[in-house]
Structure formats: structure tokens, C-alpha cells
N, C-alpha and C positions, 0 to 999 in steps of 0.2 A: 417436183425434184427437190429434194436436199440442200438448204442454202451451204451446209458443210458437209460439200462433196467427197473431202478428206479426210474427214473424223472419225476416229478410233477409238471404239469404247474401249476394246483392248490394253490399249494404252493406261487409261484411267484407274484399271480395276488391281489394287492388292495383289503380289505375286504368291501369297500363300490364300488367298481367296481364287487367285484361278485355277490351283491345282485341288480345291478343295471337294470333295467328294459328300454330298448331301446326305445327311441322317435319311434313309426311308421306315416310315413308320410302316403299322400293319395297314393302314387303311389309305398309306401311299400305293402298295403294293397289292389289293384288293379295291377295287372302285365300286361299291352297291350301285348294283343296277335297277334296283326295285323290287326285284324277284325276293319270297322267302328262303332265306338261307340259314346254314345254322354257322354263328359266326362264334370260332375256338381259338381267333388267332394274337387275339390280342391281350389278352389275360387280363379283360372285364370282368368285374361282377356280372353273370349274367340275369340276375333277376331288375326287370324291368322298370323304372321310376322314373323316367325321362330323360335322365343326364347317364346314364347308367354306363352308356359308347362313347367312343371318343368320336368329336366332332369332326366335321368332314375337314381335312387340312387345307385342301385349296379355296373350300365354302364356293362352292361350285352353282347351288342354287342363288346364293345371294348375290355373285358375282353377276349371274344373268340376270338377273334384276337391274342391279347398277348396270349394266352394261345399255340396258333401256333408257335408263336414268339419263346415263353420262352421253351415250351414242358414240363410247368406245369399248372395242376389242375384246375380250374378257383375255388375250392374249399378251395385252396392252396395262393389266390391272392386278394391284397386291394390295392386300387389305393388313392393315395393323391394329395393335393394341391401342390403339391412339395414332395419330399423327405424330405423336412424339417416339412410339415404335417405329414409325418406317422411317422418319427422321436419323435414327439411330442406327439403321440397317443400312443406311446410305452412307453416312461416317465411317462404317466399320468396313466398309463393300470398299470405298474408293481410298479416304485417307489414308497413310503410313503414317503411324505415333511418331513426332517428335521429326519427321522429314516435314509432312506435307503442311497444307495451311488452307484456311476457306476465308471468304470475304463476307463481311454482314455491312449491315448498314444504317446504325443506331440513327432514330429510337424503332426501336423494331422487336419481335417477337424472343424472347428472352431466353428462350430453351435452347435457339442455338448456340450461344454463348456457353452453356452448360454444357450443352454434348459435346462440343469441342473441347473442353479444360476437362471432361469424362476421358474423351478420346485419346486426348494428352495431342492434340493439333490446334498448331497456332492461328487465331481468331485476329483477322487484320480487318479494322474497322476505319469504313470510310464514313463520316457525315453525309446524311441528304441534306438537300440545299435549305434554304431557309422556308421553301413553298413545300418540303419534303416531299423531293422529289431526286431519283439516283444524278448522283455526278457520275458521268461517264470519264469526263475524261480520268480523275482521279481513281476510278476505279480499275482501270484499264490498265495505268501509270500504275499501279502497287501491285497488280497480277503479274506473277512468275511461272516459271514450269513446273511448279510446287504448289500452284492454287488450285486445286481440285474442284471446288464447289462456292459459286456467288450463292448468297439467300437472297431472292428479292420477295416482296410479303406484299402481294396488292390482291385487295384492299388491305394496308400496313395496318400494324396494332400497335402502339396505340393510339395513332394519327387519323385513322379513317380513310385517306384520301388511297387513291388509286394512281397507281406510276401511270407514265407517260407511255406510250404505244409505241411511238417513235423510240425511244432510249432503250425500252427493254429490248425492240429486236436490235440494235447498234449492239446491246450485249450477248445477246443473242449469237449475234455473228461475230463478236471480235472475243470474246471471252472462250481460250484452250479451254477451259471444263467445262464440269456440268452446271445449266443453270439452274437453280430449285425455286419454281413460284411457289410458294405459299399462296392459297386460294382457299383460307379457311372460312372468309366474309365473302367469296363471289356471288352467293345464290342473294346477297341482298342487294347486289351491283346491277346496274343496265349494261356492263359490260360482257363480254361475250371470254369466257374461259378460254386458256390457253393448250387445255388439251385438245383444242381443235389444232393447234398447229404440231401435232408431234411429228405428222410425218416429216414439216417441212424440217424440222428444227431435232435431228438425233441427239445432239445436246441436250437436248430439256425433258425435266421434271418437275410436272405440277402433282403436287399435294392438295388434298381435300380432307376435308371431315364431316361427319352428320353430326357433328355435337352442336351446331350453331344451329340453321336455320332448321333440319330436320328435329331439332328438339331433344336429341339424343348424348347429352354428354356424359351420362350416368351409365351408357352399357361401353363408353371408347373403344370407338369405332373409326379410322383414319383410311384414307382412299392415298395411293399412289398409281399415278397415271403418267404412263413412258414408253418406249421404243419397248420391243420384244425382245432384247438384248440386255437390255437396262434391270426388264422384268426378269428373264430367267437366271440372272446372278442375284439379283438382289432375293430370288426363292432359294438359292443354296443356302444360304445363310439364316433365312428365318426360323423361329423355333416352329416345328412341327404342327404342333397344336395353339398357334398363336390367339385364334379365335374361338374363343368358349363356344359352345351350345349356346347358351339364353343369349350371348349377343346376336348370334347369327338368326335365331327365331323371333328375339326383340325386333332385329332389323327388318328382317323380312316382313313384319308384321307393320312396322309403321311405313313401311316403303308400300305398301299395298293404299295409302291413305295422302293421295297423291292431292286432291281436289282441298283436303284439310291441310296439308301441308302450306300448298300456295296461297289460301286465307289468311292462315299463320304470318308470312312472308308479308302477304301486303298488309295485313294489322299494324306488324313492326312497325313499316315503313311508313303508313299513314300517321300513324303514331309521333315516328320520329321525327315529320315535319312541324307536326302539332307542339311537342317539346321545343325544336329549334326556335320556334317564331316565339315562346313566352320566353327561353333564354335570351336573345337578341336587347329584352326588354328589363333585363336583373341587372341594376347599377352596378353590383362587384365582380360582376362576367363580363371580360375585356375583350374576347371575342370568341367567337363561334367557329371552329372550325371545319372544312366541308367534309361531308361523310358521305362513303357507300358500302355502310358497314352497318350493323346493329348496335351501334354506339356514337356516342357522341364527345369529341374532345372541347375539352372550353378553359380561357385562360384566365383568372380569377386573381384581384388583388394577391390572397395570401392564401394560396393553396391548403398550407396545415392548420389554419385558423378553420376556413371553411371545410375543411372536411370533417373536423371536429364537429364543428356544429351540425351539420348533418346527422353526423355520428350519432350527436343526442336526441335529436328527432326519429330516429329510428331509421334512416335510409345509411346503407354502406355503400358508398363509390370506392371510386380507385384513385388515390393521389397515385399522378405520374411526373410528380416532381424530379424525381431522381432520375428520371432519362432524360438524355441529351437534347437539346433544341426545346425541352419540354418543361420550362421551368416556371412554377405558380399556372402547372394544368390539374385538371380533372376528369377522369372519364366517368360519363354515363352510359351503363346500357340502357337502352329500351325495355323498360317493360312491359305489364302487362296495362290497361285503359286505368285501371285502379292505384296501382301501385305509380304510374307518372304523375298523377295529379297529384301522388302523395308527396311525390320529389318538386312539383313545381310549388306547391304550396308552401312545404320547408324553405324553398330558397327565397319566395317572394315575405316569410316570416321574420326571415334571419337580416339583423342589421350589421 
């Protein structure tokens, strides 16, 4: 059962997006069934080279795939140009410019920030605690009937650390909007995805991507996972052909490579351990902070000195100096067995 018995997407959604009437393309309005057809309706090129048609618009075979993947609905599921496409198509779907407002929660994933000030809707930013972890109550306390959407980002970037179970459902259930997890590090988590709870929770959407674990950020590829409600307005509004051909045949192609994938996964992570335990031992690494991500946060005397030096050794991190709570840090990704040894060697080199 619903913990929000009462909840009204209706409510939530743009009054010029409810009345909005979907582009249908030609190949919304003919579905290949397999059969040979001769097809005059879309004003293709018809000679043959592989991209030659337009892509399937709902990506119907890759959806069933994921749908194996994820062990939700394909009912339930909308693929973007990235995570920061359906990121976008949420904005536009629920916020009103210059009425509404969403809540983030620095130091956190940076793009919401931007669709927001795109969007022209006010960005009210609550600090996580010092363990970066959501304050409830202050987030609760600054939500009005004008807050449309919390971002909460677990596993956060660029913190690593994963929210509290306990606080995300407290918002879950006290938060009038939508909640948006970000779940672009879950596959490296022992934690257990939030799309399992969609029925409980008609409020919530979790976002995915294959650009992390699946290896895939070069074809951007983004997963949204939601109510059936959430999904068929958020399709009025998508552009038609949002997913190329080569992404949809890329995907399907490395989603067939399930057994290599989860190698992938645990390499990371064996990896990452390995990494933490020789950082723990680098005198200008003040601390290590805990990860269920593909990265590693660490807090270092002088941030821009050491990243410099890095720099000249040939390894590029990420100073994340400049976000909040995050001052004289650094992020590492994991890399590959080759390229970590090359970064722990640089920092045990560097005085």
C-alpha cells in the first residue's frame, strides 16, 4: 500500500504540460513488427547503411533488456540522452519559471544547480551535516507549496558516502514533492536501489545511468525509474528520437556481457580497497573518507598545491575544493590495476 495515500501527481505537473498534446512521429504511429514491409512513411533515405531509419522512439528492445536488468516494468521506465536529459524533462514537466523552487543539498551533483538557473526555478540549498548526511528537519523547515522536487544523490558525489535509510524515507513521506534519488554510483554500493520501493512511494524518482559501472559514458545513456504516471507525462514532453541508433545497439550490445560487466564491478572495488589502505598511510592525506562509489574523497593539507603536483606527474584528479563542507579535498576515481599504482606512487613521491 502507498505510504502517500493522498498524493496527486496531478497536482505537481505544469498546467501547460497537462494540456499538452505529444508530437507523434511516423514510427510512434507504425510499430515494426518484424515482418518485411516496405516503409514510405517517414521520408528516409531509403538505401540501406544502418542508421539509414529512425530509431525506435520508445527503444522497446533495450527497455526489455533493462527491464531484466533493473526487475522493473518497462511501464515504469524512460531512457535519456544522459541522466542530465531526463534530469531536464523533470524540471520542465513539474517546475513553473520563476514560481516554483526545488531543494538540493550541497556538496552534491552540480548539474542540478544548472538546470535550475536553465529553468529559471529557485535552487534552495540546505547543507548536509558534517557526516554528509540530509538534515531533515531543515529541509522540511524551508519546503513550501512551491517545492516541487528534493535531489537527494546516494551514493553523493562528491562525498561517496550513501544517505541514511532512516531520513530518506522521513522524506519520503513528509516531503509535498517529488523525491529525485540519484543512483548514478548504486551498482557499486551493497546497498539495495530504491526502485524497489516505487510502489510504496508514488512520490519518488530514481535516476540511473550506464556511464559508471556499465562502462558506457561515451554513447549517454540515462535510466529513469517511476510510477506509470510520472513515466507517461514525463514521454509527452520528450523529444521523439531522443536515443540514437548506435546508442540503443551499443547498449544492447554491452548489456548482453553481464558476467564481464560484474568483474568489472568487483575489480573497481577490490581495487578501491587496495587504494584506501596505502592513502590512510600518505602524511599530507588528513583523511579518508568512506565510499560506495567508484571514487574516493580524501582531505589533504593544501588541496591546490597537491593537485598540482599530481598534475605534473601526469595523474588528473578533481580538486573539490570549491564545494561546500569540502575544503582542501580531492577526488580519486578508481582506476584501472595499472593506472592506481601510478597514482599511489605519485603521492608516496610527492613531498
Amino acid at each position: 500500500m502507498p505510504i502517500k495515500k493522498d498524493f496527486n501527481i496531478q497536482s505537481l505537473i505544469r498546467e501547460n504540460v497537462k494540456g499538452l498534446k505529444p508530437y507523434s512521429s511516423a514510427r510512434d504511429e507504425y510499430v515494426a513488427d518484424g515482418s518485411q514491409m516496405v516503409f514510405l512513411d517517414a521520408n528516409e533515405n531509403p538505401f540501406e547503411n544502418g542508421v539509414n531509419r529512425y530509431p525506435d522512439p520508445q527503444q522497446r528492445r533495450l527497455k526489455s533488456v533493462l527491464m531484466d536488468r533493473k526487475a522493473v516494468p518497462i511501464e515504469n521506465m524512460l531512457l535519456g540522452n544522459g541522466s542530465d536529459e531526463v534530469l531536464d524533462l523533470i524540471f520542465r514537466t513539474f517546475c513553473e519559471p520563476k514560481v516554483d523552487n526545488i531543494i538540493t543539498l550541497p556538496p552534491t551533483y552540480g548539474m542540478y544547480k544548472v538546470l535550475a538557473a536553465i529553468n529559471h526555478i529557485e535552487n534552495r540549498e540546505i547543507l548536509l551535516t558534517e557526516n554528509f548526511q540530509p538534515d531533515v528537519d531543515k529541509i522540511l523547515e524551508r519546503a513550501d507549496e512551491n517545492s516541487k522536487l528534493l535531489f537527494l544523490c546516494s551514493p553523493n558525489n562528491p562525498t561517496g558516502n550513501s544517505f541514511s535509510e532512516k531520513k530518506m524515507i522521513q522524506l519520503l513521506e513528509n516531503f509535498s514533492g517529488l523525491v529525485v534519488i540519484d543512483e548514478a554510483y548504486i551498482d557499486f554500493s551493497d546497498g539495495q536501489s530504491w526502485s524497489k520501493k516505487l510502489k510504496e512511494y508514488p512520490n519518488l524518482i530514481v535516476t540511473q545511468t550506464l556511464s559508471k559501472a556499465y562502462g558506457l559514458a561515451g554513447i549517454r545513456l540515462g535510466i529513469c525509474l517511476a510510477s506509470k504516471a510520472i513515466i507517461s507525462v514525463l514521454n509527452k514532453i520528450k523529444p521523439p528520437y531522443n536515443i540514437n541508433e548506435l546508442t540503443q545497439n551499443h547498449a544492447l550490445k554491452r548489456l548482453q556481457s553481464v558476467s564481464r560487466i560484474r568483474l568489472e564491478i568487483a575489480e573497481i572495488l577490490h581495487q578501491k580497497k587496495m587504494v584506501i589502505k596505502v592513502l590512510k598511510h600518505i602524511d599530507f592525506i588528513e583523511k579518508v573518507y568512506p565510499s560506495d562509489a567508484n571514487f574516493i574523497l580524501v582531505k589533504v593539507d593544501d588541496a591546490d598545491v597537491r593537485y598540482q603536483q599530481l598534475l605534473n606527474k601526469g595523474i588528473v584528479t578533481r580538486n573539490r575544493s570549491n564545494q561546500p563542507l569540502c575544503e582542501n579535498t580531492l577526488r580519486f576515481t578508481i582506476g584501472t590495476p595499472e593506472e592506481n599504482i601510478k597514482l599511489v606512487m605519485a603521492l608516496k613521491e610527492i613531498n
